[in-house]
C-alpha positions in Angstrom: 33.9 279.9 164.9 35.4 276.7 163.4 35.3 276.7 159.1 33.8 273.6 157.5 35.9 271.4 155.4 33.7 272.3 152.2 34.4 276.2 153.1 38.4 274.7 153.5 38.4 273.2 149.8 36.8 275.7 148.3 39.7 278.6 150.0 42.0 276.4 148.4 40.5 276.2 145.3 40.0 280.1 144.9 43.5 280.6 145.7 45.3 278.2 143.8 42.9 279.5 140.6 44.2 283.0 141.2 47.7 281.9 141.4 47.0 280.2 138.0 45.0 282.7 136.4 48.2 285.0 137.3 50.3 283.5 136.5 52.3 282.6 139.8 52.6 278.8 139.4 55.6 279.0 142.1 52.7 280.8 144.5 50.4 277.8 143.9 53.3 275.6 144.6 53.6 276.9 148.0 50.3 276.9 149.0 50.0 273.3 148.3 53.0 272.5 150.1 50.8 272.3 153.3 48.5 270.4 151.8 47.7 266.6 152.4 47.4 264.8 149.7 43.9 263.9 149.8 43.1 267.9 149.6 45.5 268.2 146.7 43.7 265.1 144.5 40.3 266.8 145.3 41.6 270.2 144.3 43.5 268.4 141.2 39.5 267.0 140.3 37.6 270.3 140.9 40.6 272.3 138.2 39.7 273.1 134.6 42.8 270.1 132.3 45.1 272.9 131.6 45.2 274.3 135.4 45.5 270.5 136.3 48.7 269.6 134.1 50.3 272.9 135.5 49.6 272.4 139.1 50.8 268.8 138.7 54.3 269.8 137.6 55.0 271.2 140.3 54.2 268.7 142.9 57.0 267.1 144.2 57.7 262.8 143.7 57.1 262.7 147.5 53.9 263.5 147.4 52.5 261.8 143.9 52.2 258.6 144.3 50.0 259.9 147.3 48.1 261.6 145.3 47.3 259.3 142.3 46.0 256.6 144.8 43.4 259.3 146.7 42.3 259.6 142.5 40.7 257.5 140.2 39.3 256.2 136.5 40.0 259.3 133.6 41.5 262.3 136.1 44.6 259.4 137.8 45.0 258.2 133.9 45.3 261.6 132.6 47.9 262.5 135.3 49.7 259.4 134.6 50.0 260.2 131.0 51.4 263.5 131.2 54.4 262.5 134.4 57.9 261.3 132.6 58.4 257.7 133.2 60.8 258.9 136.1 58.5 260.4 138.0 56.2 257.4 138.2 59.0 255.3 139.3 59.7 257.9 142.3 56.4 257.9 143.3 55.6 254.8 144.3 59.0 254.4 146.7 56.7 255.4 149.8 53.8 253.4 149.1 52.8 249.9 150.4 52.5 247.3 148.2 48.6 247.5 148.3 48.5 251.1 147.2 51.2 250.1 144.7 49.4 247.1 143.3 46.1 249.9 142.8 48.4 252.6 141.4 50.5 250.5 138.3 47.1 249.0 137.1 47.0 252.2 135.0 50.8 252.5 134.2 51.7 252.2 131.1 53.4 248.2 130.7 56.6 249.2 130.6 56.7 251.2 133.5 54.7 248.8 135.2 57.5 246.1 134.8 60.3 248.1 136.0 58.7 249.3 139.1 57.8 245.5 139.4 61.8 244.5 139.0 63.0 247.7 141.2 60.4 246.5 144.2 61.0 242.5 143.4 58.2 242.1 146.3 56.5 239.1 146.1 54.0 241.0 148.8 53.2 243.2 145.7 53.1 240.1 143.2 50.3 238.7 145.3 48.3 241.9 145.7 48.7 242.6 141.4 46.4 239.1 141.1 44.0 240.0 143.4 40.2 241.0 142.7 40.1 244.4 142.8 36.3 244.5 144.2 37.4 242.3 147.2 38.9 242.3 150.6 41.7 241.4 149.0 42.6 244.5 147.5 41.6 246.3 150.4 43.6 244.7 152.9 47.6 246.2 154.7 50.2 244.0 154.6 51.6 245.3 157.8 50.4 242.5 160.7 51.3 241.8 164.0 50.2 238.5 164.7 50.8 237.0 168.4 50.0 233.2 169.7 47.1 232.2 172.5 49.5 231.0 174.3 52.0 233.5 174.8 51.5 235.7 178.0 51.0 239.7 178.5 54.6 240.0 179.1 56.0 238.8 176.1 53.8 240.3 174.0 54.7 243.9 175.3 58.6 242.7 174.5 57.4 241.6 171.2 55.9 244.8 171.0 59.1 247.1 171.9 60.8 244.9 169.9 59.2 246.5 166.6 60.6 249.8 164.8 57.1 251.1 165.1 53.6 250.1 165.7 51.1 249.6 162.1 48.7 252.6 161.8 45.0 252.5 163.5 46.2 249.4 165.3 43.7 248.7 168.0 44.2 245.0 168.2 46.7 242.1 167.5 45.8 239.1 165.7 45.8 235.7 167.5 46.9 233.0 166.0 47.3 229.2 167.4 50.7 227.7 166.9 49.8 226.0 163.3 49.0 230.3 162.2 45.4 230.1 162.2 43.2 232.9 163.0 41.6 232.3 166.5 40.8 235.8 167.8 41.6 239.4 168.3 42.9 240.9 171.1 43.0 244.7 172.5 46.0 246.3 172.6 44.3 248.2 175.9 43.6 244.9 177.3 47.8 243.8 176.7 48.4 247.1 178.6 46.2 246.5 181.6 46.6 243.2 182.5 49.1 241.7 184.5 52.9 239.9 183.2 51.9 236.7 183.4 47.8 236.6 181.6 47.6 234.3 178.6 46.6 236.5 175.4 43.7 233.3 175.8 42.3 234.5 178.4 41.8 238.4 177.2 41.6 237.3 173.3 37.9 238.1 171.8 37.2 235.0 170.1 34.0 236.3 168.9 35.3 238.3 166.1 34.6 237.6 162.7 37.6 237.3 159.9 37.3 238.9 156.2 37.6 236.1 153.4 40.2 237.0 150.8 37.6 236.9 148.4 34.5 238.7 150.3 32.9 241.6 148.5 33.9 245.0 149.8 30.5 246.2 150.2 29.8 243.0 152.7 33.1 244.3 154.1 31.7 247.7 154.8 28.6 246.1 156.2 30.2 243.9 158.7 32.3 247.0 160.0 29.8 249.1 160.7 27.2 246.3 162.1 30.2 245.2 164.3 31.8 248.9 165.1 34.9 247.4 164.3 38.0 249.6 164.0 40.6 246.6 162.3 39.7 243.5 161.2 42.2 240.4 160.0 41.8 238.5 156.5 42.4 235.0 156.5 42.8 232.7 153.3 40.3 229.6 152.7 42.6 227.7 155.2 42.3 230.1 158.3 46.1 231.6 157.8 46.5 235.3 158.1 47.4 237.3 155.2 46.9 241.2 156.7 44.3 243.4 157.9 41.7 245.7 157.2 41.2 248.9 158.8 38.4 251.8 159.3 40.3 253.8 157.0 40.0 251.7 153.8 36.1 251.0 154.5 35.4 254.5 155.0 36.6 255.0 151.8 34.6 251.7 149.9 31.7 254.1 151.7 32.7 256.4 150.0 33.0 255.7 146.9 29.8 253.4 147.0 27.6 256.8 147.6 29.3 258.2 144.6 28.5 255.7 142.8 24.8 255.6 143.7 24.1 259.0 143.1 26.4 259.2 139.9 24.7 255.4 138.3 21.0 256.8 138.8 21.7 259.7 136.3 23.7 257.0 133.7 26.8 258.4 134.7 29.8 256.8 137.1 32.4 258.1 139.5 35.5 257.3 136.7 34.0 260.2 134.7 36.2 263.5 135.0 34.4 266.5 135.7 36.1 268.8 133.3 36.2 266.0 130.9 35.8 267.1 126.9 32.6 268.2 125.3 32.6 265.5 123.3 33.2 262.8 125.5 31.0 263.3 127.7 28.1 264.5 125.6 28.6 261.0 123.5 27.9 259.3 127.4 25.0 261.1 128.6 23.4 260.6 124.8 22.5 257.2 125.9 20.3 257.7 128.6 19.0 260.7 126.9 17.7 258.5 123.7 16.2 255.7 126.6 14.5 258.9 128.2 13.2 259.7 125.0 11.7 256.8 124.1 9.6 256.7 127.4 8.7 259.9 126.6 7.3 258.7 123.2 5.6 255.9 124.8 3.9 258.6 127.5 3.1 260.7 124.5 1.5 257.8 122.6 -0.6 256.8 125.3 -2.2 260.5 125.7 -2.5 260.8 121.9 -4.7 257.1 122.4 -6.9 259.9 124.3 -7.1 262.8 121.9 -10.7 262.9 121.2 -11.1 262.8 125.1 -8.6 265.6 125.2 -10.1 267.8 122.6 -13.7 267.5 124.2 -12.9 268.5 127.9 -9.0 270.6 127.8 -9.0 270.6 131.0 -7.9 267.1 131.3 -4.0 268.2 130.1 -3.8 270.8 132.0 -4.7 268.1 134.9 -2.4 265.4 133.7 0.8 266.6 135.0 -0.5 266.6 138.7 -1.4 262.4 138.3 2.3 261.6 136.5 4.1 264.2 138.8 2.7 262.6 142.1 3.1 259.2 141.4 6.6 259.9 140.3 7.4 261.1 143.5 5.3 258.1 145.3 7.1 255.4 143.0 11.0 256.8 143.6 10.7 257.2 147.4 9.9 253.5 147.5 12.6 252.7 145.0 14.8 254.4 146.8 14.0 252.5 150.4 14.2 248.9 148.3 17.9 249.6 146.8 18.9 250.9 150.1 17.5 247.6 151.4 19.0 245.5 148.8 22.3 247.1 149.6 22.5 246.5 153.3 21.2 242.9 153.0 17.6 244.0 154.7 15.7 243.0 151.8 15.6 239.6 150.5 13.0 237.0 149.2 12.2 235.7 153.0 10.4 239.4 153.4 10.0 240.9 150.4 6.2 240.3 150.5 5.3 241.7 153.8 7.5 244.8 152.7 5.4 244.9 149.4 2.0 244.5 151.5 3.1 247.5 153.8 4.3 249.5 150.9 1.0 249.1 149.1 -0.9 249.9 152.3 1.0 252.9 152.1 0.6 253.9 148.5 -3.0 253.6 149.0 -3.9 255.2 151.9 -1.7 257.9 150.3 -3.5 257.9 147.1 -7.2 258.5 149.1 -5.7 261.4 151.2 -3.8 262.9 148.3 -6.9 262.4 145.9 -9.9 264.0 148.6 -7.2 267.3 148.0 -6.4 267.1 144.3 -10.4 266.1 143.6 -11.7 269.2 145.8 -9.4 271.6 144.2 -9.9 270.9 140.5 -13.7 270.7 140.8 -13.7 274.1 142.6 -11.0 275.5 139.6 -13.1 274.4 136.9 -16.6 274.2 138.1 -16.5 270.7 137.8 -17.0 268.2 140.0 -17.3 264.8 138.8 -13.3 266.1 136.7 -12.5 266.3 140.0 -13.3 262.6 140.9 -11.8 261.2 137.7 -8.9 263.2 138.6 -9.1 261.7 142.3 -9.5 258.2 141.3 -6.6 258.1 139.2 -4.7 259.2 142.0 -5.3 256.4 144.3 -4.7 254.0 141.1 -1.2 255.6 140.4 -0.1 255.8 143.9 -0.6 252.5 144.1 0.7 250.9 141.3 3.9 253.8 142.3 4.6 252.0 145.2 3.7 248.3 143.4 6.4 248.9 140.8 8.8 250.8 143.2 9.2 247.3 144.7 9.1 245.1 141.8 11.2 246.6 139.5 14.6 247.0 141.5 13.9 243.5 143.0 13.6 242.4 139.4 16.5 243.9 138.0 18.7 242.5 141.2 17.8 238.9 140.5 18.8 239.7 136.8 22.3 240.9 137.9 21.8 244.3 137.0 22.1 247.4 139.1 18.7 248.7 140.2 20.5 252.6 140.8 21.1 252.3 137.1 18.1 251.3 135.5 15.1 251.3 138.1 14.6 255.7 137.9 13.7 255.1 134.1 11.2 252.1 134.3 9.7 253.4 137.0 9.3 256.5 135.7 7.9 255.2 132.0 5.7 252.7 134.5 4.4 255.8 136.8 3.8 257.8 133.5 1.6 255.6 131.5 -0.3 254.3 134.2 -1.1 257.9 135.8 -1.8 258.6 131.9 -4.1 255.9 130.9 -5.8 255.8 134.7 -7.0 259.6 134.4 -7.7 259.8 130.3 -9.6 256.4 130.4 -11.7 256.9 133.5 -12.4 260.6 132.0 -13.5 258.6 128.9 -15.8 255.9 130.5 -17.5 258.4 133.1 -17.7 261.9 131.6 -17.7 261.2 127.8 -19.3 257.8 127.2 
């Protein structure tokens, strides 16, 4: 029976706490040691500060620099702040340039200079002025590059010629004699062919280049559309200036779904989990006092109903079923149209035939849902024209759910802002005070008036 790696992590976890909690840092040393360092930054997130500092004392230079790039925002700077200027230095001697240019963002300056006058790399100069939220910064340094013209046999003497071979290398780049991109070129295909085939005639010219400067989410989005295991990144003028691999994008993946799920609750992935009280209380106050003004704006509208409410009390103990459904109506469309928005399937060419079919689908919702709901609270309180109010409202809030579950993110993306960080509350003030006013105000006009 094979262990799942979430049953892995959390052995680890559990023993390296009772090593702590004993006492027996040397014992926690040692059961790190066969670690990779990916494991170690996770279990380094999921410890308590103190346990943290203690465990990282004992891990070797080797091994963290490693482990501060698989980390990021408050746990890496925390870390960084409690290593002797020493270590930091040491740490970065096994890294590429790309993972050193991420890493000494958060040095402190002074350390950042000497590493800087230790490496003198003007590889690493380069990758220090890049945009960190573009190919760029994503991209190895390590490329083989091979011309059109050359044949299968001097490629493979080219080939033996090199210490070793750059990790998940499928292809070589293909350059033309001036060092433009022109293609890619499988490494099974050099293999296969015979001595004397021009790398012209087996290059895939057909492969799209990164920009420099391309987004990394488009980055992620070309990988997977293509199934594309390297890819090269050229400057504005065509010339090669490395590579991008399935590793890196599966972590911009990553770290994207974090980042999602983390944003919709006012809260991102730099946040440590074992953070202090205070700190993170003073974030999530913020999106508590927007949540609370909603809620005062749901309230108000009710309390615009009170004489309604006081003559049939029936009608709040029906209220939360209208709010509650169209909730759930108005999110699962929100959450189709930012899904859209971030894989490029949404746009303003279809956005109105999506809109069309989503209504169509909020309504035809809202008359099966409301048939249920209306039957059940006339048989519960004898009454069956409550029922109807209660039905009608329905088919009004499911509608406007799935009217504003469109709108709203598609607003807030024109605007610039993030629609996972802002769309759950509007949509949820939106779905409340319609479902509100809807139920209370037919109730008025039909059974009061």
């Amino acid at each position: 029976m094979s262990v799942r790696p979430q049953d892995t992590a959390e052995l680890h976890l559990e023993q390296i706490m009772y090593d702590l909690e004993n006492g027996t840092l040397y014992d926690a040393r040692a059961h790190l040691h066969d670690l990779h360092a990916t494991e170690i930054a996770l279990l380094l997130r999921s410890l308590p500060i103190d346990y943290r500092y203690q465990i990282w004392t004992v891990i070797s230079t080797e091994v963290m620099g490693e482990v501060l790039v698989a980390l990021q925002g408050e746990v890496r700077v925390g870390l960084i702040d409690h290593s002797s200027a020493k270590d930091l230095i040491a740490s970065v001697n096994h890294l590429e340039s790309r993972e050193v240019a991420d890493l000494v963002s958060d040095f402190p300056a002074t350390i950042r200079e000497k590493i800087l006058n230790i490496q003198s790399d003007s590889r690493l100069e380069s990758a220090l002025s890049y945009d960190g939220h573009t190919a760029a910064r994503l991209m190895r340094l390590d490329v083989l590059t091979v011309k059109k013209s050359s044949t299968v046999d001097s490629v493979l003497a080219y080939l033996r010629q090199q210490d070793k071979l750059p990790s998940n290398m499928d292809s070589l780049i293909v350059v033309d004699d001036n060092g433009k991109y022109e293609g890619m070129v499988a490494i099974s295909s050099v293999l296969t062919n015979k001595a004397a085939v021009l790398i012209s005639s087996l290059m895939n010219d057909t492969v799209e280049a990164i920009s420099l400067n391309m987004p990394v989410s488009e980055v992620a989005l070309i990988f997977e559309r293509k199934d594309m295991i390297s890819a090269a990144v050229v400057n504005e003028q065509g010339g090669i200036e490395g590579r991008i691999t399935l590793d890196e994008v599966l972590d911009v993946v990553r770290e994207e779904a974090d980042h999602a799920v983390l944003i919709s609750a006012g809260l991102d992935e730099e946040h440590d989990l074992f953070s202090p009280v205070l700190v993170s209380a003073k974030r999530r106050a913020v999106w508590l006092g927007v949540n609370l003004f909603t809620a005062f704006l749901a309230s108000w509208v009710i309390g615009l109903f009170e004489a309604t409410i006081e003559e049939i009390v029936a009608l709040a103990v029906l209220m939360p079923v209208v709010a509650s459904m169209g909730g759930i109506a108005g999110s699962q469309t929100l959450t189709l149209v930012i899904r859209g928005l971030a894989l490029h399937q949404i746009s303003s060419s279809n956005a109105g035939s999506f809109l069309l079919k989503e209504l169509s689908v909020g309504a035809l919702n809202g008359l099966v849902w409301s048939t249920i709901v209306a039957s059940v609270a006339g048989f519960w309180f004898s009454n069956y024209s409550l029922g109807l109010m209660l039905g009608g409202a329905m088919v009004i809030t499911l509608s406007c759910a799935a009217l504003a579950g469109v709108l709203i993110p598609l607003f807030l993306h024109k605007r610039g802002i993030d629609p996972a960080l802002a769309g759950g509350v509007l949509l949820t003030t939106v779905t409340d005070v319609i479902g509100f006013m809807s139920f209370l105000g037919l109730a008025t006009i039909f059974l009061i008036n």
